[in-house]
N, CA and C atoms of all chains as a GROMACS GRO file, in nm:
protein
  549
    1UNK      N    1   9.750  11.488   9.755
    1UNK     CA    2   9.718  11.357   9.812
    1UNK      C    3   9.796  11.338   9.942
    2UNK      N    4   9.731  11.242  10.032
    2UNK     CA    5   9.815  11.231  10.136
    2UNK      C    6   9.927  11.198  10.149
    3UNK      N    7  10.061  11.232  10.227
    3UNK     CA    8  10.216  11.159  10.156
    3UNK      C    9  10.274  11.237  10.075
    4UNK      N   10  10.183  11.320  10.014
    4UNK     CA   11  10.268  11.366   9.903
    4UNK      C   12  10.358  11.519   9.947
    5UNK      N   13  10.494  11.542   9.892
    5UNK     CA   14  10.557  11.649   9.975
    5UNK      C   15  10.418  11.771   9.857
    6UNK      N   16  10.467  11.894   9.955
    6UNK     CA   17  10.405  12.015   9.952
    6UNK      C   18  10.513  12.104   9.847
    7UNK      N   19  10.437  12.112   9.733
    7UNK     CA   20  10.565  12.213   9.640
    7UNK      C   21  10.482  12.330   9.611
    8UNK      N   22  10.365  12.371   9.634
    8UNK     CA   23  10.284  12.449   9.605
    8UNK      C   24  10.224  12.496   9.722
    9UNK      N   25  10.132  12.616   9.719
    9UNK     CA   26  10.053  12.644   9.817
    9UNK      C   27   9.901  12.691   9.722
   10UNK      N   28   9.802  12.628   9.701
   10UNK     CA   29   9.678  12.688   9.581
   10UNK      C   30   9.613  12.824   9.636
   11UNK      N   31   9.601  12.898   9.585
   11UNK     CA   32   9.505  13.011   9.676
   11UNK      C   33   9.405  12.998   9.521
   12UNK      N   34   9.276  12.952   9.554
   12UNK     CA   35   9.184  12.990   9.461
   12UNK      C   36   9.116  13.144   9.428
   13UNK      N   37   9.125  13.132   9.308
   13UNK     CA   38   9.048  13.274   9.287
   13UNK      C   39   8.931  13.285   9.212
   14UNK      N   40   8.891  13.164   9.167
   14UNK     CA   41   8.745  13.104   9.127
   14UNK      C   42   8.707  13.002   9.205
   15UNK      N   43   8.598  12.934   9.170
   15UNK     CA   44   8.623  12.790   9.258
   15UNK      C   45   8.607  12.759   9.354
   16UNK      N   46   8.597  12.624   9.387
   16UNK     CA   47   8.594  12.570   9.514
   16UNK      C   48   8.667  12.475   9.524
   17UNK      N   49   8.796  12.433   9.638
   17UNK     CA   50   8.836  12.318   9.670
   17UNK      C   51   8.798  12.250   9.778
   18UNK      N   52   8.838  12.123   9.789
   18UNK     CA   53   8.732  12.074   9.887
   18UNK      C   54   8.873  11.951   9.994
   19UNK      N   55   8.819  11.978  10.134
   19UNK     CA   56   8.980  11.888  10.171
   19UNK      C   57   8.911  11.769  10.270
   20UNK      N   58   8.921  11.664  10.212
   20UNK     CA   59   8.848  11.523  10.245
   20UNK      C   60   8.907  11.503  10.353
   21UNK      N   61   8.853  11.403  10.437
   21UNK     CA   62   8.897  11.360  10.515
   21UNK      C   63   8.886  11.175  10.495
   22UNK      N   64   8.945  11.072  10.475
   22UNK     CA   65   8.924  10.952  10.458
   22UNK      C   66   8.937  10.863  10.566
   23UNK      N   67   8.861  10.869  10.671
   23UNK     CA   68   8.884  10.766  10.781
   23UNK      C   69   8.874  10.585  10.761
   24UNK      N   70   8.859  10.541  10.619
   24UNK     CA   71   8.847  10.458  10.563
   24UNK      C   72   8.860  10.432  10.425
   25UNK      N   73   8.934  10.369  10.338
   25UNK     CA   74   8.902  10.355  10.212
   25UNK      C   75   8.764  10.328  10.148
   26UNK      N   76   8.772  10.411  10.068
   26UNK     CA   77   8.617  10.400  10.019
   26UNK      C   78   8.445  10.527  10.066
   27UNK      N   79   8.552  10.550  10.212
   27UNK     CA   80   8.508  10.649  10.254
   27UNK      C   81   8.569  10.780  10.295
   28UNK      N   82   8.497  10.878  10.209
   28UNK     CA   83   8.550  11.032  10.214
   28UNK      C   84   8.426  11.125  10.228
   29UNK      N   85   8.474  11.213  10.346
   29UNK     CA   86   8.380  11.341  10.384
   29UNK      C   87   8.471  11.441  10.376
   30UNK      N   88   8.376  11.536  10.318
   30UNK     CA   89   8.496  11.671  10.309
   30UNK      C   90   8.480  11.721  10.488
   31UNK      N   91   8.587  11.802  10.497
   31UNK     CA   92   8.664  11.837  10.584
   31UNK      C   93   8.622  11.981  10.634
   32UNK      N   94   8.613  12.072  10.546
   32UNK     CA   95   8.615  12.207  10.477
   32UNK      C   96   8.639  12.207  10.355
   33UNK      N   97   8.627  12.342  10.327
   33UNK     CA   98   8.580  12.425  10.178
   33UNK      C   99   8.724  12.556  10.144
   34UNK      N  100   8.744  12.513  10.070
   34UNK     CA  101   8.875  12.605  10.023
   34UNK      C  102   8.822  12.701   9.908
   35UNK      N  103   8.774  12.827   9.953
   35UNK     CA  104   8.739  12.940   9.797
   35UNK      C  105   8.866  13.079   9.817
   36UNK      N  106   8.794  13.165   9.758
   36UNK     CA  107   8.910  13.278   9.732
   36UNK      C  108   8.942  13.307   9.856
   37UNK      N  109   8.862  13.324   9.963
   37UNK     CA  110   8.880  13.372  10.114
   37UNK      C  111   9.032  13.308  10.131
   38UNK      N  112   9.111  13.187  10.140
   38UNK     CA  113   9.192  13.102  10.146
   38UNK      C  114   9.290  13.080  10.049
   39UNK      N  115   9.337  12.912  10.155
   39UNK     CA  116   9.469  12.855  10.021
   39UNK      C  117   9.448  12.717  10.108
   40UNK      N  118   9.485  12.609  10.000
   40UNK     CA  119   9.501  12.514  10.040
   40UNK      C  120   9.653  12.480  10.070
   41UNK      N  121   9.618  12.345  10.191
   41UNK     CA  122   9.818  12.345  10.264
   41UNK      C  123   9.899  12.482  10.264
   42UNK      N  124   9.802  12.570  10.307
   42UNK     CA  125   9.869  12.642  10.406
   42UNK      C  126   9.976  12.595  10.526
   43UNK      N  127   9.934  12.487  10.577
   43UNK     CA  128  10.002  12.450  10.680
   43UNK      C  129  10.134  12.436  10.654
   44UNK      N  130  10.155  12.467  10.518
   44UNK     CA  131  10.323  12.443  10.477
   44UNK      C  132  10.431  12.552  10.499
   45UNK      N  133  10.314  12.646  10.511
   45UNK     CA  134  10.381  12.794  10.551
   45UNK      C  135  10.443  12.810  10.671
   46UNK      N  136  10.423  12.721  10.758
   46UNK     CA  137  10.532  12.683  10.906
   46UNK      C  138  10.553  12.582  10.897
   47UNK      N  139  10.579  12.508  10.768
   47UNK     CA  140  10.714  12.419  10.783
   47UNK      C  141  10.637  12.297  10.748
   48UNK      N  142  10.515  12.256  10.769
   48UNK     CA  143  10.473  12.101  10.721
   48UNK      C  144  10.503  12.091  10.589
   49UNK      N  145  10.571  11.963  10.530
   49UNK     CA  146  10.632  11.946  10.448
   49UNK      C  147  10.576  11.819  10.338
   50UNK      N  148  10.487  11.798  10.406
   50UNK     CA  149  10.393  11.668  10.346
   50UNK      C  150  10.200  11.722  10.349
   51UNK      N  151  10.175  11.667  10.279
   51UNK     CA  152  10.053  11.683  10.272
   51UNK      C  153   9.946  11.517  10.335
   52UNK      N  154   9.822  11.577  10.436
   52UNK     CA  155   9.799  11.512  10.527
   52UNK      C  156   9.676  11.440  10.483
   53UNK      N  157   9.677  11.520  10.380
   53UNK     CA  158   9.459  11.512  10.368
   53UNK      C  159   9.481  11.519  10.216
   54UNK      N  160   9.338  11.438  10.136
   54UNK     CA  161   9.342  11.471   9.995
   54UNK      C  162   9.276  11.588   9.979
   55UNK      N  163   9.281  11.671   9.858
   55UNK     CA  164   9.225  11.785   9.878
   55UNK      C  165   9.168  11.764   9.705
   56UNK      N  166   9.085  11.807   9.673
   56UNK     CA  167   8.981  11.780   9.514
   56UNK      C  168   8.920  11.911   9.450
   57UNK      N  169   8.919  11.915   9.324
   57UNK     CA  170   8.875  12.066   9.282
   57UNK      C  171   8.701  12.010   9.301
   58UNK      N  172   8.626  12.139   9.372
   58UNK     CA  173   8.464  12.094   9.374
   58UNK      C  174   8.386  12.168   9.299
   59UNK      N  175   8.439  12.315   9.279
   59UNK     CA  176   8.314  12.374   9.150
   59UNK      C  177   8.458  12.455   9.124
   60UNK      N  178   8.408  12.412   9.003
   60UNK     CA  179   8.524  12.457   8.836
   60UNK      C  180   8.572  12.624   8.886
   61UNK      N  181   8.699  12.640   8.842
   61UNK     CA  182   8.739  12.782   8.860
   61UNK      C  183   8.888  12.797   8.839
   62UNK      N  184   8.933  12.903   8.882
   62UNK     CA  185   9.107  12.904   8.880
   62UNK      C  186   9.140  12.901   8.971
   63UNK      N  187   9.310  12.897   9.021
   63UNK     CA  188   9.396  12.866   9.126
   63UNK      C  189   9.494  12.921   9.125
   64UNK      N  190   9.560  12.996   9.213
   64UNK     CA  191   9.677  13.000   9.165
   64UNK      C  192   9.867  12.959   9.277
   65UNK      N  193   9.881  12.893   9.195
   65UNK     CA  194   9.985  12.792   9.270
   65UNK      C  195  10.127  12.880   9.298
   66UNK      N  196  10.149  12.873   9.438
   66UNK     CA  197  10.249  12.945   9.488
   66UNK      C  198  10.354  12.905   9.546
   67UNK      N  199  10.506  12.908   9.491
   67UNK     CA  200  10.608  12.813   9.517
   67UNK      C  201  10.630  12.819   9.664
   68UNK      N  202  10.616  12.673   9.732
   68UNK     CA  203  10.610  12.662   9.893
   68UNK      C  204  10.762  12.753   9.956
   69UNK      N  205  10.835  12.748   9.826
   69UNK     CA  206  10.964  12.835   9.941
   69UNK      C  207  10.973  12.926   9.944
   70UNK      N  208  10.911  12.989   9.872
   70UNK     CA  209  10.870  13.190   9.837
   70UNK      C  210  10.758  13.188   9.960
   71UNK      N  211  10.649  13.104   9.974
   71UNK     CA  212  10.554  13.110  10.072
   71UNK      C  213  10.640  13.085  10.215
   72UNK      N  214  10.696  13.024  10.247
   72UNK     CA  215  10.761  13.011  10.380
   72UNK      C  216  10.836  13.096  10.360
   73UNK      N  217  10.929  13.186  10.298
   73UNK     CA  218  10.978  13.288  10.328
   73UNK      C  219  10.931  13.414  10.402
   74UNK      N  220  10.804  13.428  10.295
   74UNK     CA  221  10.728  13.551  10.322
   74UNK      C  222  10.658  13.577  10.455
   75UNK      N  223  10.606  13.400  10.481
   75UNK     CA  224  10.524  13.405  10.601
   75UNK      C  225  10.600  13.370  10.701
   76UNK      N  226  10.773  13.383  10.718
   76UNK     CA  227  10.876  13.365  10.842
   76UNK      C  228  10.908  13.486  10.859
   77UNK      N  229  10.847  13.614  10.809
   77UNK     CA  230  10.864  13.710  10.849
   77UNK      C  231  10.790  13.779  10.899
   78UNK      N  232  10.775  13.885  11.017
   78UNK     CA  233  10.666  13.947  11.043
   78UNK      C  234  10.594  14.052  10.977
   79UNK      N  235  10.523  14.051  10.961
   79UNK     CA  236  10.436  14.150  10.888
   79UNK      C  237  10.274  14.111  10.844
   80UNK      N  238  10.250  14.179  10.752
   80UNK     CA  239  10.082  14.154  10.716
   80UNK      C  240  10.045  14.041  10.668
   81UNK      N  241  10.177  13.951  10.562
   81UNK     CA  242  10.115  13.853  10.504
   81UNK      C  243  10.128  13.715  10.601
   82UNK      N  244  10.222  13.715  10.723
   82UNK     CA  245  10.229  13.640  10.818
   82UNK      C  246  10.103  13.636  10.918
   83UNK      N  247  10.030  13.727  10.929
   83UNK     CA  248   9.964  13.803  11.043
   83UNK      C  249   9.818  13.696  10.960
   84UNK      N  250   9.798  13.744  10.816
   84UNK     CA  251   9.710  13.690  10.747
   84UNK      C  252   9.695  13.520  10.752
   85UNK      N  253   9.793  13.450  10.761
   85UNK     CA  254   9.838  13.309  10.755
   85UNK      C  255   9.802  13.309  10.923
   86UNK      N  256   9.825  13.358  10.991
   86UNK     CA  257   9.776  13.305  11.098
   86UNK      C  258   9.600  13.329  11.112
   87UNK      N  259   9.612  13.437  11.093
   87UNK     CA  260   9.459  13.404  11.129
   87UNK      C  261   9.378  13.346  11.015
   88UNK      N  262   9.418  13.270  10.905
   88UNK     CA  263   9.334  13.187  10.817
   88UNK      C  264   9.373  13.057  10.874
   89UNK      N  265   9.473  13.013  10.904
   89UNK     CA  266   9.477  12.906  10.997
   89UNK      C  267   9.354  12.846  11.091
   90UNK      N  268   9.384  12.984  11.160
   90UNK     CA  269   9.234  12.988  11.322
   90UNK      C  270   9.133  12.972  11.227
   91UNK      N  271   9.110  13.076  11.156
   91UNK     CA  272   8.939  13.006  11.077
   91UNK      C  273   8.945  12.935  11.025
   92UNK      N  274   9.043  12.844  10.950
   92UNK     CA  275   9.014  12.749  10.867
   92UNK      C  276   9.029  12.618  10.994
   93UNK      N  277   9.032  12.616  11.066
   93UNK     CA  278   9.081  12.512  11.219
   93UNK      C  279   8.882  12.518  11.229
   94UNK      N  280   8.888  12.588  11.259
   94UNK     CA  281   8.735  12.656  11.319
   94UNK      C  282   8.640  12.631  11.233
   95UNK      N  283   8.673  12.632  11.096
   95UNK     CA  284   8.561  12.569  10.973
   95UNK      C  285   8.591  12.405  11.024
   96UNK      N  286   8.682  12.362  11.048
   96UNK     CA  287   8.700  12.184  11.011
   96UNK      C  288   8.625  12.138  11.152
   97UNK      N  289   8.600  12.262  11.274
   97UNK     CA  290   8.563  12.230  11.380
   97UNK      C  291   8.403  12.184  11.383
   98UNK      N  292   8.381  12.306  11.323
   98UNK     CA  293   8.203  12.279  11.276
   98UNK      C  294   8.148  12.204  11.153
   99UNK      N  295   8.264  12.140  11.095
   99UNK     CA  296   8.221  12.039  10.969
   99UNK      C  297   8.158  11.932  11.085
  100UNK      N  298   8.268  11.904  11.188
  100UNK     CA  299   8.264  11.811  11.224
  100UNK      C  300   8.149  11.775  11.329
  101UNK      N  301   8.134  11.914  11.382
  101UNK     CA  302   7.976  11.927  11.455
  101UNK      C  303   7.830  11.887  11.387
  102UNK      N  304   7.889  11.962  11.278
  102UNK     CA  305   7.759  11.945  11.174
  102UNK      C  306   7.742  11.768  11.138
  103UNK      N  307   7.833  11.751  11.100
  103UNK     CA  308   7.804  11.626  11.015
  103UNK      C  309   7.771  11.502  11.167
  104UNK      N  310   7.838  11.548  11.275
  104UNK     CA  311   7.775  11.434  11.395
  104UNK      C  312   7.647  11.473  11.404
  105UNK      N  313   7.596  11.603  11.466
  105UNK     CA  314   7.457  11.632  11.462
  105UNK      C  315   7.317  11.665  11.389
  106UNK      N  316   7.366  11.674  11.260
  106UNK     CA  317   7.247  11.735  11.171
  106UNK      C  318   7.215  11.605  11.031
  107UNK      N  319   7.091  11.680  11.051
  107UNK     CA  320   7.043  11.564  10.944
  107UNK      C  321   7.107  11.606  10.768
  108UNK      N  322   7.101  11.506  10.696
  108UNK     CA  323   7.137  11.543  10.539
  108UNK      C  324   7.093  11.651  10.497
  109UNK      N  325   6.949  11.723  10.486
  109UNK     CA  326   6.954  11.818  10.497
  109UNK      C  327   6.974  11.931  10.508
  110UNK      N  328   7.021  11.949  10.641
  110UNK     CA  329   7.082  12.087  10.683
  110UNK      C  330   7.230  12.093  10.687
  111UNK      N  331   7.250  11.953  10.642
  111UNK     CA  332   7.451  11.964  10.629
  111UNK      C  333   7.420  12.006  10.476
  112UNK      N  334   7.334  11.964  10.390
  112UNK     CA  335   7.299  12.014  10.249
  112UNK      C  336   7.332  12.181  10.256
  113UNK      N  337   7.226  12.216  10.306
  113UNK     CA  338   7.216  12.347  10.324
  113UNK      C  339   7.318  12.408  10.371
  114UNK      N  340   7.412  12.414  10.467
  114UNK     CA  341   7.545  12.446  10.490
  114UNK      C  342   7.599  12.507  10.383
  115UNK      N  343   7.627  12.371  10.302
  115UNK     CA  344   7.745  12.296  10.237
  115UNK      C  345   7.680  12.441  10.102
  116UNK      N  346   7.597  12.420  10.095
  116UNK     CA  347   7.560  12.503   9.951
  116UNK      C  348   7.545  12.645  10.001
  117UNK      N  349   7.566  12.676  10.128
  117UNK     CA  350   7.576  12.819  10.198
  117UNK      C  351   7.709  12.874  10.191
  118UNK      N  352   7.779  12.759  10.239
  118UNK     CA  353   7.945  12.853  10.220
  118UNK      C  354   7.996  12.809  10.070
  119UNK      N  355   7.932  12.771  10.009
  119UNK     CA  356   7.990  12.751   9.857
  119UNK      C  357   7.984  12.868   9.777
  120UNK      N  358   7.823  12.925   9.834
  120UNK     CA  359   7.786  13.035   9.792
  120UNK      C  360   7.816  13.167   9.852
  121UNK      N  361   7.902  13.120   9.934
  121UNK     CA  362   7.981  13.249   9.996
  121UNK      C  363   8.108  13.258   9.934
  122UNK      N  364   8.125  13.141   9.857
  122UNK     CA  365   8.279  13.177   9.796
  122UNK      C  366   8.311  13.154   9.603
  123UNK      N  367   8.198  13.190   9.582
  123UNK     CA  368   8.161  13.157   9.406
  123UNK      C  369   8.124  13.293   9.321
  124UNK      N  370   8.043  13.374   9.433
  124UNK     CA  371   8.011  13.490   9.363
  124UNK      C  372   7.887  13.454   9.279
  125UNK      N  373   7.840  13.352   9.274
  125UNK     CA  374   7.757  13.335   9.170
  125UNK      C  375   7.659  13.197   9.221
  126UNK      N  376   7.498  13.281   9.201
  126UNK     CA  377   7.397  13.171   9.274
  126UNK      C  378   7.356  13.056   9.194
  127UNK      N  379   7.405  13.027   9.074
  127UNK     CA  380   7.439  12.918   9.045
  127UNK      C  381   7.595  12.838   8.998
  128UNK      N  382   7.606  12.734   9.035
  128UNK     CA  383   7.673  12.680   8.996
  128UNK      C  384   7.683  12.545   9.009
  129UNK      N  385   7.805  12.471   8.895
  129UNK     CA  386   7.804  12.310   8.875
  129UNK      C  387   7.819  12.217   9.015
  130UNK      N  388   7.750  12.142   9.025
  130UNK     CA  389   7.812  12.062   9.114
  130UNK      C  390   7.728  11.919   9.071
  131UNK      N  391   7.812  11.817   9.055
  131UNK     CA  392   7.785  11.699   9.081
  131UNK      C  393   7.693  11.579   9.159
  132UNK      N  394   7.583  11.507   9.133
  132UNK     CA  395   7.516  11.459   9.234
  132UNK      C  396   7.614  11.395   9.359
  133UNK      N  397   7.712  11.288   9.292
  133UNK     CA  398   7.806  11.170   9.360
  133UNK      C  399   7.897  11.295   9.463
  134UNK      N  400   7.888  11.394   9.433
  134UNK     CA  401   8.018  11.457   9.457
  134UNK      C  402   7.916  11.554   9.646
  135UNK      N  403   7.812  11.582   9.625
  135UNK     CA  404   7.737  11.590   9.656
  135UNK      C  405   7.701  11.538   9.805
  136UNK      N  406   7.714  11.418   9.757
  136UNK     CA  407   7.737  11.300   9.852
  136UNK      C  408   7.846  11.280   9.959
  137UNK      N  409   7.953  11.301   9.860
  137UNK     CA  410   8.088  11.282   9.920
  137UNK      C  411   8.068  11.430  10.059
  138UNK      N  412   8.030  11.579   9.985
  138UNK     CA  413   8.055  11.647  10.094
  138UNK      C  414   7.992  11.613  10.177
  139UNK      N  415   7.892  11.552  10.203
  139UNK     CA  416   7.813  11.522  10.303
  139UNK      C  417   7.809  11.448  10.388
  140UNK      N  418   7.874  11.367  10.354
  140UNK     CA  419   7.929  11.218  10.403
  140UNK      C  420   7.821  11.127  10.433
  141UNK      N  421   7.690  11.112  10.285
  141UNK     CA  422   7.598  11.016  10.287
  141UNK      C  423   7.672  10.955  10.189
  142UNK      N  424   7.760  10.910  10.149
  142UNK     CA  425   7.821  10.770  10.098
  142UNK      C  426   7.840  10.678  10.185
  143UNK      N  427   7.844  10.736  10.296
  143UNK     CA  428   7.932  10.600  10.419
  143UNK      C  429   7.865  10.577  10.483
  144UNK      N  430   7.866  10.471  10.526
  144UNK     CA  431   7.769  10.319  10.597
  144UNK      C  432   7.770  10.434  10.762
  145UNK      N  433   7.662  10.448  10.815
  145UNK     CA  434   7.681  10.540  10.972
  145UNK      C  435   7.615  10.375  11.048
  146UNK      N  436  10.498  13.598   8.739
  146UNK     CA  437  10.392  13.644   8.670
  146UNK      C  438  10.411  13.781   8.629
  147UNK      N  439  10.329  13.840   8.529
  147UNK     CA  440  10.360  13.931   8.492
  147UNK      C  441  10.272  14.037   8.546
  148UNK      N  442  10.163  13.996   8.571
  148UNK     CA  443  10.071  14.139   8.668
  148UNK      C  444  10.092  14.103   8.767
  149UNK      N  445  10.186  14.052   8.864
  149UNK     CA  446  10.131  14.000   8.994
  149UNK      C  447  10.135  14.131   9.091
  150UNK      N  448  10.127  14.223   9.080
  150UNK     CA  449  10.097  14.377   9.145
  150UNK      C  450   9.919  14.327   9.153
  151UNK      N  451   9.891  14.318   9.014
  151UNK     CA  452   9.721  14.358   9.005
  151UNK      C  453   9.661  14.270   9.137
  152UNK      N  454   9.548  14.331   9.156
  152UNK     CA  455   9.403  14.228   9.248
  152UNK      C  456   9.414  14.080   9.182
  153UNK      N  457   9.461  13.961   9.228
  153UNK     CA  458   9.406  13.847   9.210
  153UNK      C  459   9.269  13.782   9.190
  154UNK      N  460   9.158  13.822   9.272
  154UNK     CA  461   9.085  13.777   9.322
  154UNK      C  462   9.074  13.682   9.414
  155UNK      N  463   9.181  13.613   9.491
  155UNK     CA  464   9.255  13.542   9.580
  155UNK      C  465   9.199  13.671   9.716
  156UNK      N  466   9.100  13.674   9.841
  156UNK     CA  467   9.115  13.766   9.961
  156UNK      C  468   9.216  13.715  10.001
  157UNK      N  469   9.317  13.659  10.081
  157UNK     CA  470   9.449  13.667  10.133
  157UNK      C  471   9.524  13.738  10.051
  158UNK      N  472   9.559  13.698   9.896
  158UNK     CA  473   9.699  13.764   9.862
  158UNK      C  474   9.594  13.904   9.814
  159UNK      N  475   9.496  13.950   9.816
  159UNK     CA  476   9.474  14.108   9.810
  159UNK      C  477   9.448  14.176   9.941
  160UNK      N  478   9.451  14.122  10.009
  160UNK     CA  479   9.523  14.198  10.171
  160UNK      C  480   9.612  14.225  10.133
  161UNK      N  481   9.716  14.222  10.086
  161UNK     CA  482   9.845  14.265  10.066
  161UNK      C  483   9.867  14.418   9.987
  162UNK      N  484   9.987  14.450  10.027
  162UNK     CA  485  10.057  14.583   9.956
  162UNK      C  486  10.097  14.514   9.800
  163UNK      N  487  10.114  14.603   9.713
  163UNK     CA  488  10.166  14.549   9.597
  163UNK      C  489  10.257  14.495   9.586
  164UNK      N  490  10.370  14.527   9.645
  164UNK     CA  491  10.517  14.510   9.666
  164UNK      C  492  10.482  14.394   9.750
  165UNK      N  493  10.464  14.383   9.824
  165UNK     CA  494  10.444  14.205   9.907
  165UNK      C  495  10.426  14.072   9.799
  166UNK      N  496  10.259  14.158   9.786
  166UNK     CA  497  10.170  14.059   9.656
  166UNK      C  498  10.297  14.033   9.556
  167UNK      N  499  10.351  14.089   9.494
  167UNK     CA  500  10.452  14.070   9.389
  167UNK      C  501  10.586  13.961   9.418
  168UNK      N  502  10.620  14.006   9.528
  168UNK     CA  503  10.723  13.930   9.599
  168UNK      C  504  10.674  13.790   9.598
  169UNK      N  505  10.543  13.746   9.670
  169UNK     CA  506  10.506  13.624   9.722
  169UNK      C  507  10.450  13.577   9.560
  170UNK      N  508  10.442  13.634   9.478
  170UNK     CA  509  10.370  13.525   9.338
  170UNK      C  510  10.481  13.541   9.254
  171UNK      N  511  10.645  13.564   9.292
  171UNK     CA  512  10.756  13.548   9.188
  171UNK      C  513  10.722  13.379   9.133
  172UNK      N  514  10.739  13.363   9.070
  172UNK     CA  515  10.741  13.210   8.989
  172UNK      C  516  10.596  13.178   9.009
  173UNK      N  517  10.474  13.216   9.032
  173UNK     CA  518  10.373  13.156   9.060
  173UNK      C  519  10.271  13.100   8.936
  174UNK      N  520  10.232  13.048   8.920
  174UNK     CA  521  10.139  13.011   8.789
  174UNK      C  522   9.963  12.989   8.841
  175UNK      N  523   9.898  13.030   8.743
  175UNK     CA  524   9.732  13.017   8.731
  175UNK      C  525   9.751  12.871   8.701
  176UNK      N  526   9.671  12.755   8.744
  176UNK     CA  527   9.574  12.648   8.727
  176UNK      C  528   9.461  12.666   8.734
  177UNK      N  529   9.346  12.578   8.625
  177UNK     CA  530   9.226  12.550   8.666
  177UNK      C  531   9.214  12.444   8.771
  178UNK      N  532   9.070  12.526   8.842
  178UNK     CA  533   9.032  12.424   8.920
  178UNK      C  534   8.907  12.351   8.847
  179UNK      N  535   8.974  12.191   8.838
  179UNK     CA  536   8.934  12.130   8.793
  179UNK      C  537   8.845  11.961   8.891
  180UNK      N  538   8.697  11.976   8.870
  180UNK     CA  539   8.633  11.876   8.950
  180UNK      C  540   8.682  11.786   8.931
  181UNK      N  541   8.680  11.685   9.097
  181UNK     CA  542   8.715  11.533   9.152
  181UNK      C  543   8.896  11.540   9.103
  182UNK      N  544   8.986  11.658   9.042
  182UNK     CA  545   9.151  11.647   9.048
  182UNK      C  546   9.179  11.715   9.171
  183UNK      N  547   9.257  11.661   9.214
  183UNK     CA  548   9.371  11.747   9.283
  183UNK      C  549   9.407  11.856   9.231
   0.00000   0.00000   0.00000
């Protein structure tokens, strides 16, 4: 949740997480899509110490939670797993870039279609649960435009 | 953890060498991901 300090770092290994953005109470659009490719609050790995954004489990799976001071250790050093943290950074910057393209320019629809494109890039599996309301939320047809 | 050598299924921590992977999941624990929780 937002505010809240960072004691973990999630790297999913099923699943989908999902990292909202709330420019209003009452109103939440996801942000980006957190699957195995990733980790959520990464950003803690150079030092952010709070968490900025809510972040929500979106299709059922596992996680696995990694103590933030073992993670800033590893990634204050140079090598592969530092090298990796940076460049999931850049793409995950670069996913929140084109959420945001998408959701100004495209109709429900094709933010639909997206949204169920990279889900299915990170599930392994062409079906899965997802929620109508929840649905909504990624899309950001809950909120008054 | 006790396999944390093995493949996760996590792509970041299986980029890694074993010896890394192992290092970075000392104390680490599995959660479900569980819909609309944190």
């Amino acid at each position: 949740m937002p505010d809240e300090v960072i004691d973990a770092v999630y790297f999913p290994t099923d699943g989908t997480l999902s990292l909202l953005a709330t420019p209003q109470l009452e109103q939440r659009v996801e942000a980006a899509t957190i699957g195995r490719e990733g980790a959520a609050d990464i950003p803690a790995a150079q030092g952010s110490r709070l968490a900025i954004h809510e972040l929500i489990g979106q299709v059922p799976g596992e996680m696995i939670a990694v103590d933030v001071d073992v993670l800033r250790r590893e990634a204050s050093t140079p090598g592969r797993f530092q090298d990796l943290v940076h460049g999931y950074i850049q793409a995950f910057f670069s996913q929140a870039a084109y959420s945001a393209a998408c959701n100004a320019l495209h109709q429900a629809d094709q933010r639909a279609a997206r949204w169920l494109l990279m889900t299915h890039d990170r599930v392994d599996a062409d079906q899965f649960e997802l929620r109508h309301e929840s649905l909504a939320v990624m899309l950001g047809c809950n909120a008054p435009r | 953890m006790a396999t944390a050598a093995r493949p996760t299924g996590n792509l970041l921590l299986d980029a890694l060498g074993e010896a890394d992977r192992t290092r970075l999941l000392q104390g680490s624990s599995r959660l479900p991901v569980e819909v609309g929780k944190r």
